[in-house]
N, C-alpha and C positions, 0 to 999 in steps of 0.2 A: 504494500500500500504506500503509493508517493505520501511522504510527511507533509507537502504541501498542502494537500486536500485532508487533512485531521483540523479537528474542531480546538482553540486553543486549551492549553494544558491544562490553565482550572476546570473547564467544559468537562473537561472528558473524563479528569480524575473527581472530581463531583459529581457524575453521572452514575460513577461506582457507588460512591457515600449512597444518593439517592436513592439506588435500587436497592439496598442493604435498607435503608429508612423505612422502603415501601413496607419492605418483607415484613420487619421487625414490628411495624404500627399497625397489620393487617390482623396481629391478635392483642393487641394493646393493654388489657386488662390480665391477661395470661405471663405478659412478658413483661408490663411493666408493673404492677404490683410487688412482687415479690423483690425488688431492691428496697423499699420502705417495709418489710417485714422482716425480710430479716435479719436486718440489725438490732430490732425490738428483741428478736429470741435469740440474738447473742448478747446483748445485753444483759436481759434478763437472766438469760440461763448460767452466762459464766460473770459476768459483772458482779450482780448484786450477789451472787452467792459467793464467788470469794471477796467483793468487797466487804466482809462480816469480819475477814481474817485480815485481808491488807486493807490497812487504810489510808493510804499512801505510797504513791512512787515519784522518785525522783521532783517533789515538791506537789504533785498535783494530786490529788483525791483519784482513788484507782479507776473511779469506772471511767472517768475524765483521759485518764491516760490509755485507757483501752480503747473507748470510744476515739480518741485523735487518731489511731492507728488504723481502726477500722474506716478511715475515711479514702484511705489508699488501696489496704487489701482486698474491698469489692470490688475497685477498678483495676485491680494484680487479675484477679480471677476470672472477671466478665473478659476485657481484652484475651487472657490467654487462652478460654475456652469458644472465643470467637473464632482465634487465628489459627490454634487447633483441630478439633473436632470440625470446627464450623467451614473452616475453610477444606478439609481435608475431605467432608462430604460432597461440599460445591464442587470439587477438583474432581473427585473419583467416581463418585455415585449419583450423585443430580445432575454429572457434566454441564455446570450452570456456564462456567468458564467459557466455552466452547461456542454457544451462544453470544456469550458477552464480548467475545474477542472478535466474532463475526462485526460487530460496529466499529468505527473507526476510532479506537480505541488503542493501546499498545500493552501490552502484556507488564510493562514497566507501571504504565498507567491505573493497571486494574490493582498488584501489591500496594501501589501508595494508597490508593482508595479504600483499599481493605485494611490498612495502617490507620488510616485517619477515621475510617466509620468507629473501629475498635478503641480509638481516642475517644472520640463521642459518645460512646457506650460507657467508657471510663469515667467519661467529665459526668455523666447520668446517675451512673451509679452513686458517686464519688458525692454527688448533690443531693438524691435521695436519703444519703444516708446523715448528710448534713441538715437536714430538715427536721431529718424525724431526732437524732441528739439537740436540735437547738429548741426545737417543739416543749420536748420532757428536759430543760435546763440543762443537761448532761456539758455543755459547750456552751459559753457567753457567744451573742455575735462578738465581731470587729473582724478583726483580719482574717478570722477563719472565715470568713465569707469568699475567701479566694480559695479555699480548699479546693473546689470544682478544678480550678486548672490545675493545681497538683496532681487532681485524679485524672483530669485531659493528657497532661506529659506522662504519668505512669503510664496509662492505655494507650499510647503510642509507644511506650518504651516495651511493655512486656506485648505487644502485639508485633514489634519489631523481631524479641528473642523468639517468641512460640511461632513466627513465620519461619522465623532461620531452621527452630527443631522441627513445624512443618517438612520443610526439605528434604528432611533425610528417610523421613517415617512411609514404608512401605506396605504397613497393615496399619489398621487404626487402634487396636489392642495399645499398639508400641505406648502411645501417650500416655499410660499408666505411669511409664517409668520418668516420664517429666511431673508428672504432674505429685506423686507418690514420695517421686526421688528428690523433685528438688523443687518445687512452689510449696508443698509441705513443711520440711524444714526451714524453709526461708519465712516461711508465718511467724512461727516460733523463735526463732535466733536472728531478727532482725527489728529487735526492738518495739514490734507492738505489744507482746506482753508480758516481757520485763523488758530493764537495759541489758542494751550490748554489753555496758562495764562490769555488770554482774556477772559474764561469762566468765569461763576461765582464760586465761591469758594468752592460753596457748591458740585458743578458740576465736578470740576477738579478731584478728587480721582477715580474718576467713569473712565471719561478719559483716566486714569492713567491702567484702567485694563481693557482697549480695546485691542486686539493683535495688530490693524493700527498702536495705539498710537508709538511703538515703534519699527515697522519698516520705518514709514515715519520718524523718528528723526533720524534713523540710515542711513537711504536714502539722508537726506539733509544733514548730518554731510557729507556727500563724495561729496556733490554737491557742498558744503561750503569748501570743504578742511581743515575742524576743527571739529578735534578728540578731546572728551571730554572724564575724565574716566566714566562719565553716558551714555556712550554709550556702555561700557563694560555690562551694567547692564541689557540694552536693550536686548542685544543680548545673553545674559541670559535667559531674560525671552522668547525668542524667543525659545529658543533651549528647553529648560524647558518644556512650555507649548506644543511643537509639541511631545516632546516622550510622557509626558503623557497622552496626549487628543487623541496621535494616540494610545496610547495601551489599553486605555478603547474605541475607535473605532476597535480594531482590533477584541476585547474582543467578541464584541457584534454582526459586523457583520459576523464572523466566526462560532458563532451559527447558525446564519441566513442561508448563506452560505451551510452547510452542513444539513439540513433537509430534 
């Protein structure tokens, strides 16, 4: 297809967001409901019950400190099971693709699409759950009112990584071992429920180069209303890690893509 005759770049990569929007809005109440629930029944269920025992971390009231983290880890999860499963159905079983690349469209085009719908799911999630903690006090407003783009850059970032491990996954069982092996641990040992510093020593570097690690610290930096310059650093690695884990994802499934 001559480049000359494609529709310009934001066209054609908003044309992917769009068709993901349609799908996703066509059961609306099935698909959106359940980001404002369930952070109710994680609160309740692990919040208030070991907030009985801690009542305090690292200055803030426990569930304060749970709830800030959980502002990130429903947009870790929506993104990664978009760019996963979701993607890995369109590609192999709905041959949605196939379809979509018949429009003047580029294969390059359709991954960023599929990057930035899974941001928007991230920013959604990331907002819902914002609403329903500032609803029940859990979170004062002020600056956590930017959480949503914390949760936009995450769901770009981990829609970045689960495109890259997309790539390689030849049955769809395999995602078990992403999802089991390592967004699991990373819930746990990246500071949304304890700190990092409470790890052990040897443990903390590791931490250190989880993707969560440093969008839950840039999540509670806004809940906390205190800007440190290590959060500039955060958000470095943030930005860093999404261009190049999405370009050696774009690398890979754009081969795929075009066979």
């Amino acid at each position: 297809m001559n480049s000359n005759n494609l529709p310009s770049l934001t066209t054609r990569i908003m044309s992917v967001w769009y068709r993901h929007f349609l799908v996703y809005t066509r059961n609306l109440i099935s698909n959106g409901l359940p980001p404002f629930l369930e952070p109710l029944i994680f609160l309740a269920g692990v919040g208030l019950g070991l907030g009985k025992y801690i009542v305090s971390m690292d200055g803030l009231p426990y569930i304060q400190y749970l709830a800030s983290g959980l502002l990130v880890t429903s947009s870790m999860y929506t993104a990664s099971f978009e760019c996963t499963y979701g993607t890995f159905i369109r590609l192999e079983y709905d041959k949605a693709y196939d379809g979509m690349l018949a429009a003047p469209i580029t294969a390059t085009d359709l991954i960023v699409g599929e990057i930035l719908w899974a941001g928007s799911k991230g920013w959604f999630f990331s907002l819902a759950v914002l609403i329903i903690v500032t609803l029940f006090g859990v979170i004062p407003p002020g600056l956590s009112l930017l959480a949503p783009l914390v949760g936009f850059l995450t769901g770009l970032m981990f829609a970045s990584i689960s495109l890259w491990v997309t790539s390689f996954v030849k049955t769809i069982n395999h995602f078990n071992f992403y999802f089991t092996g390592v967004l699991s641990p990373m819930f746990f040992f990246s500071g949304v429920v304890f700190p990092v510093s409470s790890l052990p020593r040897l443990i903390q570097p590791f931490a250190e180069i989880m993707p969560l690690t440093h969008v839950v610290r840039l999540v509670r930096a806004l809940c906390q209303q205190s800007f440190q310059t290590g959060q500039l650093l955060d958000l470095l690695y943030i930005l860093v890690l999404t261009l190049g884990i999405g370009l050696l994802g774009i690398r890979r499934l754009r081969s795929r893509l075009i066979l």
